[in-house]
PyMOL Python script that loads the backbone (N, CA, C, O; Angstrom):
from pymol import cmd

cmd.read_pdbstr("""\
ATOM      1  N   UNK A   1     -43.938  80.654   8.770  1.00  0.00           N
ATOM      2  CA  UNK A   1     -43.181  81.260   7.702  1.00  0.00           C
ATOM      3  C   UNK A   1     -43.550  82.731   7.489  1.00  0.00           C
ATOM      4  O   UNK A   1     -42.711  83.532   7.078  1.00  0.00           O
ATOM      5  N   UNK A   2     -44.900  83.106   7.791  1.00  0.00           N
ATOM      6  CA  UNK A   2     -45.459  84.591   7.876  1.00  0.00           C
ATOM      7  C   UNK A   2     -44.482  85.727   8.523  1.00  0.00           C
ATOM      8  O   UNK A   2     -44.522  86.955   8.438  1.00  0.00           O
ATOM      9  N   UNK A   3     -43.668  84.925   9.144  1.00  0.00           N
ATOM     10  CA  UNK A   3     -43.408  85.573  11.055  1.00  0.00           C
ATOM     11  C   UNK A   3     -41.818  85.838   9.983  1.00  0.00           C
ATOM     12  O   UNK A   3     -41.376  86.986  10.026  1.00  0.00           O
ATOM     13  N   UNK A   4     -41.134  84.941   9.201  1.00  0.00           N
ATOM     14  CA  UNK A   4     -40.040  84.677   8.409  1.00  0.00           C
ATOM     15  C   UNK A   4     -40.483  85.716   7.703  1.00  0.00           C
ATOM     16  O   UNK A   4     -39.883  86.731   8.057  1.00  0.00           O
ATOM     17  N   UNK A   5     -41.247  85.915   6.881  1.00  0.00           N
ATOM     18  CA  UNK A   5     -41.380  86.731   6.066  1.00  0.00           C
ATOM     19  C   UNK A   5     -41.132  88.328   6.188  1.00  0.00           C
ATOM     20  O   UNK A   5     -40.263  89.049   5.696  1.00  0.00           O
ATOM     21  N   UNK A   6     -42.379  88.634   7.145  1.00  0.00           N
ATOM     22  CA  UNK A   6     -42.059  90.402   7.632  1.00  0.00           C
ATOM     23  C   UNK A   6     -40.646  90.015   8.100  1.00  0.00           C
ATOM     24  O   UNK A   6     -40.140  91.126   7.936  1.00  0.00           O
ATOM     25  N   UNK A   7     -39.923  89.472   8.432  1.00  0.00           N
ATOM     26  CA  UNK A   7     -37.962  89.734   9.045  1.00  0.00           C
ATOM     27  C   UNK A   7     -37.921  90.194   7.853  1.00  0.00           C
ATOM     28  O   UNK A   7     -37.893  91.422   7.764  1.00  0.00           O
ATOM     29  N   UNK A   8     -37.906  89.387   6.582  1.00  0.00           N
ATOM     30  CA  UNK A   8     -37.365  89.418   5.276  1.00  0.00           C
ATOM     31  C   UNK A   8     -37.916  90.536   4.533  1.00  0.00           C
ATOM     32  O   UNK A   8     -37.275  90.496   3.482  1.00  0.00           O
ATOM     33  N   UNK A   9     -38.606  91.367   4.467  1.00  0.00           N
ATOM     34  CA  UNK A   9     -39.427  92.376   4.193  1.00  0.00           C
ATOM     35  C   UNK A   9     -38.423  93.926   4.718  1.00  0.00           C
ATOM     36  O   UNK A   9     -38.148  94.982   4.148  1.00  0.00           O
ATOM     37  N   UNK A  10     -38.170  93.446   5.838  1.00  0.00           N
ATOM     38  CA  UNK A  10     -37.599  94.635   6.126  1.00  0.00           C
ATOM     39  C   UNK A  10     -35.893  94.921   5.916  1.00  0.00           C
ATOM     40  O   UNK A  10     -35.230  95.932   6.152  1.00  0.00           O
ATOM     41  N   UNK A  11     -35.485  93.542   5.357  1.00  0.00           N
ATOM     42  CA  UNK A  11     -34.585  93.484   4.582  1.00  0.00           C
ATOM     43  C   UNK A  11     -34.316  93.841   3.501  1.00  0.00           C
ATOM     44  O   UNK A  11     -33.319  94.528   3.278  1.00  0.00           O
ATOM     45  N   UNK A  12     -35.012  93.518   2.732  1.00  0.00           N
ATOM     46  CA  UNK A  12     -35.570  93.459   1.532  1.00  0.00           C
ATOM     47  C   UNK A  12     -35.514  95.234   0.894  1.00  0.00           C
ATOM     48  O   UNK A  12     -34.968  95.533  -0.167  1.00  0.00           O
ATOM     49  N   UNK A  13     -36.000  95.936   1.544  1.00  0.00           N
ATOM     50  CA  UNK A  13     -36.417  97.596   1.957  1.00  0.00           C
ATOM     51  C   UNK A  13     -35.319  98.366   2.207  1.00  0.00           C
ATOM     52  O   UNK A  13     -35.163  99.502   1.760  1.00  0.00           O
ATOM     53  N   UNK A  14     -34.326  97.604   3.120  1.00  0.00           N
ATOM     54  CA  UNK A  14     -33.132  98.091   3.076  1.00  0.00           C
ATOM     55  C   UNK A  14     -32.287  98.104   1.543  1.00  0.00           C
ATOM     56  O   UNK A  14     -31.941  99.097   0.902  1.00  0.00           O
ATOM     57  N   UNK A  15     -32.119  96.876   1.256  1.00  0.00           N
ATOM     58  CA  UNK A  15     -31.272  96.496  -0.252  1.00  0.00           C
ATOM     59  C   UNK A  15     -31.991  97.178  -1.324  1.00  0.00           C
ATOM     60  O   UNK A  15     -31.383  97.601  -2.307  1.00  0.00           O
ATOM     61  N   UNK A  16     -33.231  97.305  -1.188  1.00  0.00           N
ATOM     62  CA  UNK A  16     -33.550  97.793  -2.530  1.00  0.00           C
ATOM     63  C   UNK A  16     -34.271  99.139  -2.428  1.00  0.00           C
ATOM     64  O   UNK A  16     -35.285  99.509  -3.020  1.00  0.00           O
ATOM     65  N   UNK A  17     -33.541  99.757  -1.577  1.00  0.00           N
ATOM     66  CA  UNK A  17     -34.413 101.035  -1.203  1.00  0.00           C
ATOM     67  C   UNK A  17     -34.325 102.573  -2.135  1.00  0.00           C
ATOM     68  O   UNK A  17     -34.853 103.662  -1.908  1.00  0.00           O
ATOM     69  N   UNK A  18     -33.096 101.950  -3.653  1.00  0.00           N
ATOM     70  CA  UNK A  18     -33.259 103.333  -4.219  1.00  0.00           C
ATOM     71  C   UNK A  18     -34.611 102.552  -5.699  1.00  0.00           C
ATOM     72  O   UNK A  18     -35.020 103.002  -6.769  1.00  0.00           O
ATOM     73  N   UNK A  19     -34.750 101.828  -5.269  1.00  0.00           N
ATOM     74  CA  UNK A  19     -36.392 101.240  -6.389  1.00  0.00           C
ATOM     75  C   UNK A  19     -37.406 101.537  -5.741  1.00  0.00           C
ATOM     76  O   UNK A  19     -37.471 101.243  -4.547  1.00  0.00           O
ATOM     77  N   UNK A  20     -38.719 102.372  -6.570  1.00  0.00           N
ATOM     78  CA  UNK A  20     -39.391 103.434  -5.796  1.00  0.00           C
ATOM     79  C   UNK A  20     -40.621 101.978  -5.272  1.00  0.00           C
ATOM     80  O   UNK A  20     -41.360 101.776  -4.308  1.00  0.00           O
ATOM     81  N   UNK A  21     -40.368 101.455  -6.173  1.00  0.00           N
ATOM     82  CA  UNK A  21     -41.815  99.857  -6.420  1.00  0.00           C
ATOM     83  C   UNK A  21     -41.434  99.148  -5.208  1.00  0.00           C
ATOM     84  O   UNK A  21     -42.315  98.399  -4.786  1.00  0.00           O
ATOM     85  N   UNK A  22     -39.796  99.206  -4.188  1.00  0.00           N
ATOM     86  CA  UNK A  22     -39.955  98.072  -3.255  1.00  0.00           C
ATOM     87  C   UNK A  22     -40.722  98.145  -2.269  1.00  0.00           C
ATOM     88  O   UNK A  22     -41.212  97.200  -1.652  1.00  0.00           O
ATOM     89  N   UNK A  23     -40.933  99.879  -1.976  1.00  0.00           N
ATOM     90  CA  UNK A  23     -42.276 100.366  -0.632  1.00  0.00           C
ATOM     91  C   UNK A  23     -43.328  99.846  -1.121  1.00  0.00           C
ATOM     92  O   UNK A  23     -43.732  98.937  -0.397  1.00  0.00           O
ATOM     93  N   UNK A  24     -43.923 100.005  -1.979  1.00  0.00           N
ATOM     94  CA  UNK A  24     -45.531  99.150  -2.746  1.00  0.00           C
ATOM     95  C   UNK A  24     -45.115  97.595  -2.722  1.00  0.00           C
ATOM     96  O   UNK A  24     -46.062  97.171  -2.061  1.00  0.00           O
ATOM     97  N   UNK A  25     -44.393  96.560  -2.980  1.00  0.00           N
ATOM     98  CA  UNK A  25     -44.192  95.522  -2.898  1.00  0.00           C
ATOM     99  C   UNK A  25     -44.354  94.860  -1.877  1.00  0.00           C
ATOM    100  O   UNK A  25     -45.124  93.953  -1.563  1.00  0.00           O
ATOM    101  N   UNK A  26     -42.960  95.796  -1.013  1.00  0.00           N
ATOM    102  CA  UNK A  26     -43.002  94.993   0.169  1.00  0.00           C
ATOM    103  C   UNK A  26     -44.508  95.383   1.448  1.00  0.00           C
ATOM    104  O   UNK A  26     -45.003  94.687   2.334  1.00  0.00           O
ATOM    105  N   UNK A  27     -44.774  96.588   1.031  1.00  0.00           N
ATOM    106  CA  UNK A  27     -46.009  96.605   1.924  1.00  0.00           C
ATOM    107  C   UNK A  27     -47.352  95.634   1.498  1.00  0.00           C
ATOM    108  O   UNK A  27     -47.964  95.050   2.392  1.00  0.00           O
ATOM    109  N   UNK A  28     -47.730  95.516   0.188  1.00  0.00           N
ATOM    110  CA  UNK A  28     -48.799  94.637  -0.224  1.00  0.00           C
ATOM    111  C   UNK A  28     -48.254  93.056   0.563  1.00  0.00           C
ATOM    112  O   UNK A  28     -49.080  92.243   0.979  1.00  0.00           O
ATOM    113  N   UNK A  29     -47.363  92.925   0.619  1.00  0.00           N
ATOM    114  CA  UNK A  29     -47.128  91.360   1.147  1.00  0.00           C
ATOM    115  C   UNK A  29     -46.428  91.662   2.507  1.00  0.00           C
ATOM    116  O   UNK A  29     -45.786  90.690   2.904  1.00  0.00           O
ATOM    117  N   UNK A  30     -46.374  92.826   3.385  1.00  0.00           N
ATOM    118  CA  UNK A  30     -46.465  92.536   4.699  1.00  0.00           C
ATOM    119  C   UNK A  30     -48.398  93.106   5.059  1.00  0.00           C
ATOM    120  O   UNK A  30     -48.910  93.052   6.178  1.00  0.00           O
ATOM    121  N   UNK A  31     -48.737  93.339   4.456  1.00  0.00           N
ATOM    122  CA  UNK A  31     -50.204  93.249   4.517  1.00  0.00           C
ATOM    123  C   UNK A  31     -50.933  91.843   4.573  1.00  0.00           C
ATOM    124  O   UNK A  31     -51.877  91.617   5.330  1.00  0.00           O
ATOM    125  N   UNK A  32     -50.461  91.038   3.800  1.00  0.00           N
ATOM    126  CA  UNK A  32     -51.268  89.884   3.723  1.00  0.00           C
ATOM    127  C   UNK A  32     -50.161  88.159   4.501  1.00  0.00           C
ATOM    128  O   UNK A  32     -50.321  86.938   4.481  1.00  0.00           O
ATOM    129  N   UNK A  33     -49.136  89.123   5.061  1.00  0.00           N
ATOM    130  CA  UNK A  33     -48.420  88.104   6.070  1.00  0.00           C
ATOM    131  C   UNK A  33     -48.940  88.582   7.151  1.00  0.00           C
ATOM    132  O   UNK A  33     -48.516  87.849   8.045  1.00  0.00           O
ATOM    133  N   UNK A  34     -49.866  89.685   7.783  1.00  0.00           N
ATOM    134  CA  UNK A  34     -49.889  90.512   8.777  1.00  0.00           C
ATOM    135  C   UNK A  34     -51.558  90.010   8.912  1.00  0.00           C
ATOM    136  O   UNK A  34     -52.100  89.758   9.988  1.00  0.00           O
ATOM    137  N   UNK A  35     -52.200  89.934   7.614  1.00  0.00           N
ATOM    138  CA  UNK A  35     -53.664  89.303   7.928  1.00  0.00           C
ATOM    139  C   UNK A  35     -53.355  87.584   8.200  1.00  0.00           C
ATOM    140  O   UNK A  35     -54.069  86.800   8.826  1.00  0.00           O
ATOM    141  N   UNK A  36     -52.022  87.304   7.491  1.00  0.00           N
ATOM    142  CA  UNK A  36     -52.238  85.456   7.871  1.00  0.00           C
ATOM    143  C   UNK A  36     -52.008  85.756   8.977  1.00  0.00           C
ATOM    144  O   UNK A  36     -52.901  85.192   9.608  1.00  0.00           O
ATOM    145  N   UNK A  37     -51.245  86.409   9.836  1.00  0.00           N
ATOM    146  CA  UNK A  37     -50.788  86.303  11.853  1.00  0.00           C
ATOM    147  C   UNK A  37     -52.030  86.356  11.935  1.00  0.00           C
ATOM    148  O   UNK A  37     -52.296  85.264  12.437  1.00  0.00           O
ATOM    149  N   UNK A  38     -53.406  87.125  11.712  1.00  0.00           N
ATOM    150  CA  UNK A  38     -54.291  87.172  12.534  1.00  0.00           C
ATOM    151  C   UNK A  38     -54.098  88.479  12.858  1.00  0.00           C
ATOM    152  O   UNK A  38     -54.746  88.804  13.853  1.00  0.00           O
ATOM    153  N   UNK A  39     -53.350  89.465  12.311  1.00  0.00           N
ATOM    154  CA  UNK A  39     -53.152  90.855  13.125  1.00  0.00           C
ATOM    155  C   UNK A  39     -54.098  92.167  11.923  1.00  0.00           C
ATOM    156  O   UNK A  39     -53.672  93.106  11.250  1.00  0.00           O
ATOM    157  N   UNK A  40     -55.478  91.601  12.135  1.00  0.00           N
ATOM    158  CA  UNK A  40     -56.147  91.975  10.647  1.00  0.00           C
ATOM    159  C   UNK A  40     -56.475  93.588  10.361  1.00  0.00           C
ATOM    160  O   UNK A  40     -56.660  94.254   9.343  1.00  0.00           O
ATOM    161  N   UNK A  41     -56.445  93.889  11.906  1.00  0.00           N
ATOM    162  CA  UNK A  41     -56.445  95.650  11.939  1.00  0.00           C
ATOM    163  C   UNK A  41     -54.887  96.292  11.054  1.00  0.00           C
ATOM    164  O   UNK A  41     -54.788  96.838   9.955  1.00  0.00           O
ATOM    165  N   UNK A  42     -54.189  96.057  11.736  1.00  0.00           N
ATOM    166  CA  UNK A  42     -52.780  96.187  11.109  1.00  0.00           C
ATOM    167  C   UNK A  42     -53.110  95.683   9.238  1.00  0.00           C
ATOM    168  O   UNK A  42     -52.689  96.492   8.411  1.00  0.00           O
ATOM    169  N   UNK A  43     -53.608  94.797   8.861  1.00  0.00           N
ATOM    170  CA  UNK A  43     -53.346  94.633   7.463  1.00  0.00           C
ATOM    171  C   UNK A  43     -54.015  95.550   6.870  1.00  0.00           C
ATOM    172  O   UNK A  43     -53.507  96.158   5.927  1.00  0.00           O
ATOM    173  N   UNK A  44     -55.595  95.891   7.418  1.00  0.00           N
ATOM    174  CA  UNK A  44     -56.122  96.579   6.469  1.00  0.00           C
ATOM    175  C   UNK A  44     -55.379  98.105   6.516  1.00  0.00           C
ATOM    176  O   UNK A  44     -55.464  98.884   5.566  1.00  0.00           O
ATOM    177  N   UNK A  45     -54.635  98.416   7.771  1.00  0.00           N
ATOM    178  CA  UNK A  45     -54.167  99.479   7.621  1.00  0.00           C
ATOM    179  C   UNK A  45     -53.000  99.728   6.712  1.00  0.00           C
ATOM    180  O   UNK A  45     -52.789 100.784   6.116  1.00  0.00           O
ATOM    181  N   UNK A  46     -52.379  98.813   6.678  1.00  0.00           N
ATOM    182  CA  UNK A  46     -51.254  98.512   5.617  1.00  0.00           C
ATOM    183  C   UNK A  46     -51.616  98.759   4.390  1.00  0.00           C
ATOM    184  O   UNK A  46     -51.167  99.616   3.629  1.00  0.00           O
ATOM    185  N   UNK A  47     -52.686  97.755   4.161  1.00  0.00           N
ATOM    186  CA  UNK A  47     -53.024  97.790   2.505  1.00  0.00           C
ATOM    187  C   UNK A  47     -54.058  99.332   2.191  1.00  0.00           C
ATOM    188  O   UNK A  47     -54.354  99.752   1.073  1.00  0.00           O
ATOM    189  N   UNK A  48     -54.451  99.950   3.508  1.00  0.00           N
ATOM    190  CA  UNK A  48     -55.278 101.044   2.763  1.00  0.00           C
ATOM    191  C   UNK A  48     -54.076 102.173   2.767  1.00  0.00           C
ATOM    192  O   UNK A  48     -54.166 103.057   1.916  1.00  0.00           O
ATOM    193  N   UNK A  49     -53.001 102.196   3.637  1.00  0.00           N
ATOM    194  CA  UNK A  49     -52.139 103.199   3.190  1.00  0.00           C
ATOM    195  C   UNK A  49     -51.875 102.942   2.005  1.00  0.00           C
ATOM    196  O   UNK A  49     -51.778 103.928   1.275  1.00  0.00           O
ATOM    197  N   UNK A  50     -51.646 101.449   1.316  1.00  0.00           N
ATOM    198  CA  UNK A  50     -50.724 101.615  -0.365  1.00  0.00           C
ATOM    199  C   UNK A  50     -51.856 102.058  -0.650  1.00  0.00           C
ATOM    200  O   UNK A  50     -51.678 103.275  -0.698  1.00  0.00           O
ATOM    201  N   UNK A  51     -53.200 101.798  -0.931  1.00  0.00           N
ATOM    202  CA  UNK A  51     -53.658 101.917  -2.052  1.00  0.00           C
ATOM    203  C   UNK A  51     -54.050 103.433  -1.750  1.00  0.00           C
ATOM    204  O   UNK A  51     -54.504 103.915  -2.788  1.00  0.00           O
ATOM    205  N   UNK A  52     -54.042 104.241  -0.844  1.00  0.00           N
ATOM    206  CA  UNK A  52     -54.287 105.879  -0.851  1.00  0.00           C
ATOM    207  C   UNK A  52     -52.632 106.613  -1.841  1.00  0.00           C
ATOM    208  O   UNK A  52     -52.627 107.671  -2.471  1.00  0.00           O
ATOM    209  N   UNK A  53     -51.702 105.872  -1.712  1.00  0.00           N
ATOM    210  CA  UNK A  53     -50.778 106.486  -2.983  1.00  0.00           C
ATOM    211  C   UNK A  53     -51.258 105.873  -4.161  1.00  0.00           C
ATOM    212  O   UNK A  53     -51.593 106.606  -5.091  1.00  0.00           O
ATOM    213  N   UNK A  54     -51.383 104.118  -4.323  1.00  0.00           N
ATOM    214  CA  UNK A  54     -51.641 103.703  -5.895  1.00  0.00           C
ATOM    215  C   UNK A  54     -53.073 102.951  -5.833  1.00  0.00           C
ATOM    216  O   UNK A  54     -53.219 101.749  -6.053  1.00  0.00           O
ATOM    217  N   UNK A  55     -53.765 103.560  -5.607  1.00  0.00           N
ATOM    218  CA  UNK A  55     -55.823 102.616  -5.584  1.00  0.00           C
ATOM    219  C   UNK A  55     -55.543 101.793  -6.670  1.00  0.00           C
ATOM    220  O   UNK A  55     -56.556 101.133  -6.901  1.00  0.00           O
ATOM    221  N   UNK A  56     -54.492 101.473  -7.580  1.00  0.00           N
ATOM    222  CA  UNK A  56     -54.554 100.075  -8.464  1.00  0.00           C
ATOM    223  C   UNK A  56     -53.697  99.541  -8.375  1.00  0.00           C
ATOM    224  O   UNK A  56     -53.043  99.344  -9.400  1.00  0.00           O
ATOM    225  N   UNK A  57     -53.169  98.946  -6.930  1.00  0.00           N
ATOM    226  CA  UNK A  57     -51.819  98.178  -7.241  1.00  0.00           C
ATOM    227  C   UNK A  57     -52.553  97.161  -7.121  1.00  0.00           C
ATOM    228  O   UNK A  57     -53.516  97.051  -6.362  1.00  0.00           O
ATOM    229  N   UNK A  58     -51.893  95.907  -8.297  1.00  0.00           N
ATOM    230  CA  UNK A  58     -52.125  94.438  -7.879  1.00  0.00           C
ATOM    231  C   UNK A  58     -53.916  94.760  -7.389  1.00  0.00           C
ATOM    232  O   UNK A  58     -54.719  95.663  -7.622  1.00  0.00           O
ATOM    233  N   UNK A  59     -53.942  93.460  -6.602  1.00  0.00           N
ATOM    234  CA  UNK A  59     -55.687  92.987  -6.447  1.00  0.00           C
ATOM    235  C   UNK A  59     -56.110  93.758  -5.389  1.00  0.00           C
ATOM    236  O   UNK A  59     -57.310  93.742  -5.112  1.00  0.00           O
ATOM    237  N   UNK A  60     -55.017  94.722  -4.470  1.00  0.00           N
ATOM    238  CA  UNK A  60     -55.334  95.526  -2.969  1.00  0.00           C
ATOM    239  C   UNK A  60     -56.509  95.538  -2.877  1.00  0.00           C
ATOM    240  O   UNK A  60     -57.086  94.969  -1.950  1.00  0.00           O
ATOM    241  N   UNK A  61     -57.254  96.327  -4.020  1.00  0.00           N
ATOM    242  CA  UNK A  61     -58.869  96.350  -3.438  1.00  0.00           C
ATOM    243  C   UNK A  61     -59.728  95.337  -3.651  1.00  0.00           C
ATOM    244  O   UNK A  61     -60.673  95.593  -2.905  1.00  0.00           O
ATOM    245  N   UNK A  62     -59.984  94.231  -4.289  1.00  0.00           N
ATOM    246  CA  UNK A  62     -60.294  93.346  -3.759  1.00  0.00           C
ATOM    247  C   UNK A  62     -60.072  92.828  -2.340  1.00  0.00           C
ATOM    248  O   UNK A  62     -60.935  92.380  -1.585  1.00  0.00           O
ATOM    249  N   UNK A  63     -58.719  92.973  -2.102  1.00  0.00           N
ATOM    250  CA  UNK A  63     -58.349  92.032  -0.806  1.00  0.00           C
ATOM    251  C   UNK A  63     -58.955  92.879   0.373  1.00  0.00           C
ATOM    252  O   UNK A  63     -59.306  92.317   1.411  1.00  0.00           O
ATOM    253  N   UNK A  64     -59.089  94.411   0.177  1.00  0.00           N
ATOM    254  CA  UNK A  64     -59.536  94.925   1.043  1.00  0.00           C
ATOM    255  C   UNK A  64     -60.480  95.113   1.470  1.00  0.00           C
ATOM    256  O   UNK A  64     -60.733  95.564   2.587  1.00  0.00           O
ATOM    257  N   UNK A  65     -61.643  94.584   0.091  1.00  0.00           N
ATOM    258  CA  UNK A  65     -63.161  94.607   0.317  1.00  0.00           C
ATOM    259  C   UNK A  65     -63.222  93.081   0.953  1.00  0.00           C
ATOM    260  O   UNK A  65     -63.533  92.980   2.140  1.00  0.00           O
ATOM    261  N   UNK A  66     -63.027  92.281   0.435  1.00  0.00           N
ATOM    262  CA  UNK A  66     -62.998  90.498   1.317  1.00  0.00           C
ATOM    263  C   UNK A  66     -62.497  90.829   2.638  1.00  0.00           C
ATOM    264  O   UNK A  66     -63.071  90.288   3.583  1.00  0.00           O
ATOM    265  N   UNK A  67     -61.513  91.634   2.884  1.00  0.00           N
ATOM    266  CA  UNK A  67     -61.005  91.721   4.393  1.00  0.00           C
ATOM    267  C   UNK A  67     -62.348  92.674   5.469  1.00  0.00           C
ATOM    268  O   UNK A  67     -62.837  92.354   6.552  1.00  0.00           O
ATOM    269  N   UNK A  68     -62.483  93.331   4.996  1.00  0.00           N
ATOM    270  CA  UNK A  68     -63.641  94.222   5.729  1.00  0.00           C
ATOM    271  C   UNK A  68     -64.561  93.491   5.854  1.00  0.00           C
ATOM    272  O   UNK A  68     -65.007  93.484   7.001  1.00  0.00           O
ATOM    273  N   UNK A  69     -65.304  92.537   4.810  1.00  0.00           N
ATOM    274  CA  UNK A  69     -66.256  92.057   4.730  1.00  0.00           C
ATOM    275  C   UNK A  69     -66.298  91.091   6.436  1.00  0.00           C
ATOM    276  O   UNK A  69     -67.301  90.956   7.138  1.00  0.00           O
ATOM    277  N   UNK A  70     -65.019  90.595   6.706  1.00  0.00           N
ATOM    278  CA  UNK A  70     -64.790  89.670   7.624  1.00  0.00           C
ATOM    279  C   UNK A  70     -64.589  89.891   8.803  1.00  0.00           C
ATOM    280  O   UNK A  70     -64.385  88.959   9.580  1.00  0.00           O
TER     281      UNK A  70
END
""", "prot")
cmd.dss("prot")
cmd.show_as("cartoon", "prot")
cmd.util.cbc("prot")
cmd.orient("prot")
């Protein structure tokens, strides 16, 4: 369903692309569909680009300190 998801993500980006929140949305959750593949370089890079525009979205830095840790 991970693999379902990023399709839907980049859909998602299209339709709602004049809402400034769908780039922060949809990247925090192709970050953590991108660590469930197993593709964990790619996530942390994902999630450290959002959080270099917003360092407080949602739990990012948590997830990013547990992800490094691993």
């Amino acid at each position: 369903r991970l693999v379902e998801l990023l399709h839907e993500l980049a859909r998602v980006e299209l339709l709602q692309s004049e809402d400034s929140e769908t780039f922060f949305a949809t990247a925090y959750l192709r970050a953590q569909a991108l660590w469930g593949l197993g593709q964990k370089h790619a996530a942390i890079e994902v999630m450290e680009s959002l959080l270099a525009s917003r360092p407080q979205y949602r739990s990012g830095l948590s997830l990013l300190s547990l992800w490094r840790e691993q």
